[in-house]
C-alpha positions in Angstrom: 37.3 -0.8 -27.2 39.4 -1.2 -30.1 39.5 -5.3 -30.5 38.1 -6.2 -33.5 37.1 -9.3 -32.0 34.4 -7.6 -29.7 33.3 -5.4 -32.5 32.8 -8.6 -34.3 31.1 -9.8 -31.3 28.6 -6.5 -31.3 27.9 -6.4 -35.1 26.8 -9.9 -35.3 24.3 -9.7 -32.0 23.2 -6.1 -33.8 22.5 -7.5 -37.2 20.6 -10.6 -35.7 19.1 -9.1 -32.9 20.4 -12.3 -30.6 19.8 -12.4 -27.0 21.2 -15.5 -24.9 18.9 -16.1 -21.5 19.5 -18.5 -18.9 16.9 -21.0 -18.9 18.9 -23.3 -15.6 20.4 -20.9 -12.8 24.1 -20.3 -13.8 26.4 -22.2 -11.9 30.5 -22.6 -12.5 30.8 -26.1 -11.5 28.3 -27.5 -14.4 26.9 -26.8 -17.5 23.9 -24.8 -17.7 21.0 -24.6 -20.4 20.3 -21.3 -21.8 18.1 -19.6 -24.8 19.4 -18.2 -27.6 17.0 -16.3 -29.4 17.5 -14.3 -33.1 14.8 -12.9 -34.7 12.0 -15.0 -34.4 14.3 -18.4 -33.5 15.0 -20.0 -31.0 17.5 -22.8 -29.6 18.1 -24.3 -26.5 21.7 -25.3 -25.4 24.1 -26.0 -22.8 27.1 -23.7 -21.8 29.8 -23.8 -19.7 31.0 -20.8 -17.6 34.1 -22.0 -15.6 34.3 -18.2 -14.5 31.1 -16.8 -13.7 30.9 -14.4 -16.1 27.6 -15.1 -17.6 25.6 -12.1 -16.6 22.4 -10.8 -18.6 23.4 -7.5 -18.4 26.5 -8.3 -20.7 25.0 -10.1 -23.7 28.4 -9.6 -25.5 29.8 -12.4 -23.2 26.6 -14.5 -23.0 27.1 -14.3 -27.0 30.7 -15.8 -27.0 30.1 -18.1 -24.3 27.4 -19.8 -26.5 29.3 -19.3 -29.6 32.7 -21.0 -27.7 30.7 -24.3 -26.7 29.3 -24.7 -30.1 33.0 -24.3 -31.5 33.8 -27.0 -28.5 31.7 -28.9 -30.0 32.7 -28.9 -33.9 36.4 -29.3 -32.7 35.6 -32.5 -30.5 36.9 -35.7 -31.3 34.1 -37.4 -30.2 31.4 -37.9 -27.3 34.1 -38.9 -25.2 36.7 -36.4 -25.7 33.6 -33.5 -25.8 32.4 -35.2 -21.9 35.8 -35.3 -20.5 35.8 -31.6 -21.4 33.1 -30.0 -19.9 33.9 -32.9 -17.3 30.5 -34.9 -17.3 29.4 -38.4 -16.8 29.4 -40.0 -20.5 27.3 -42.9 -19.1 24.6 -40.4 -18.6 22.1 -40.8 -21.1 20.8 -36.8 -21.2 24.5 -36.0 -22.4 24.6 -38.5 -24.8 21.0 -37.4 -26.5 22.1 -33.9 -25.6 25.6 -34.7 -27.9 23.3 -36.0 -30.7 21.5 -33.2 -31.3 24.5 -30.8 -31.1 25.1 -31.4 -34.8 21.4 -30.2 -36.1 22.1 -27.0 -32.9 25.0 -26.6 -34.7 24.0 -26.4 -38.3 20.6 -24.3 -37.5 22.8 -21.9 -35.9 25.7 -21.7 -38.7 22.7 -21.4 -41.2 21.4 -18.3 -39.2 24.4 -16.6 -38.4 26.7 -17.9 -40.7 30.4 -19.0 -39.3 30.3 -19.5 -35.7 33.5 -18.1 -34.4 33.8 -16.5 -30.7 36.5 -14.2 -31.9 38.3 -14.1 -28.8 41.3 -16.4 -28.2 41.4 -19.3 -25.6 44.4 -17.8 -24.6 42.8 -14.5 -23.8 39.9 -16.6 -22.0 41.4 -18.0 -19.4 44.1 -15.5 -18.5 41.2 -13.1 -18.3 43.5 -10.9 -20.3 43.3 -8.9 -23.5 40.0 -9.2 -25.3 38.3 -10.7 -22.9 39.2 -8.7 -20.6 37.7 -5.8 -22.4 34.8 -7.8 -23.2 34.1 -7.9 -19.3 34.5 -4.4 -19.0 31.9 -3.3 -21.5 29.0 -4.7 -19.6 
């Protein structure tokens, strides 16, 4: 395993002891809410897994799934451009609240961890190829 964004990956779920837990049944077709816990903390928070590959036997890619919807998030335009995304309803008032509080997720977390970067490419992602790949294969 010689990507140095998976040993990224490792060192920061090492030094802050984080474990992600599914909190909704994981599902590819929706977001899901799961934990993310670091010593002592605690945040709840919605992810996407178009690919199925949140498993809690591989917190490595629990950890950049988390970290790669907050990024979603700090890149978004807006609410609009984040729902049209992740392909939800925008007249849905849970994922308008749920939007709202994304900034103060957002800033808790960067505060705790410091920059939240997944490391791995999109690119990489969804070809399934590269870094990810060898993320997958280190469960």
């Amino acid at each position: 395993m010689n990507y140095p964004e998976i040993k990224r990956l490792k060192r920061l779920q090492e030094d802050y002891t984080l474990r992600v837990s599914p909190i909704d049944t994981p599902r590819v077709d929706q977001p899901f809410r799961v934990e993310l816990r670091l010593k002592g903390q605690s945040w709840l928070l919605y992810i996407e897994d178009e690919y199925g590959d949140f498993s809690i036997h591989n917190q490595l890619a629990c950890l950049f799934l988390v970290l790669r919807s907050l990024e979603d998030y700090a890149e978004s335009e807006d609410y609009l451009s984040w729902c049209l995304q992740y392909g939800l309803n925008a007249s849905e008032p849970r994922w308008l609240d749920y939007f709202l509080g994304l900034e103060w997720l957002h800033r808790e977390i960067k505060e705790a961890i410091g920059k939240i970067e997944p490391g791995i490419s999109s690119w990489d992602y969804q070809m399934r190829s590269g870094a990810y790949q060898a993320l997958m294969q280190s469960a």
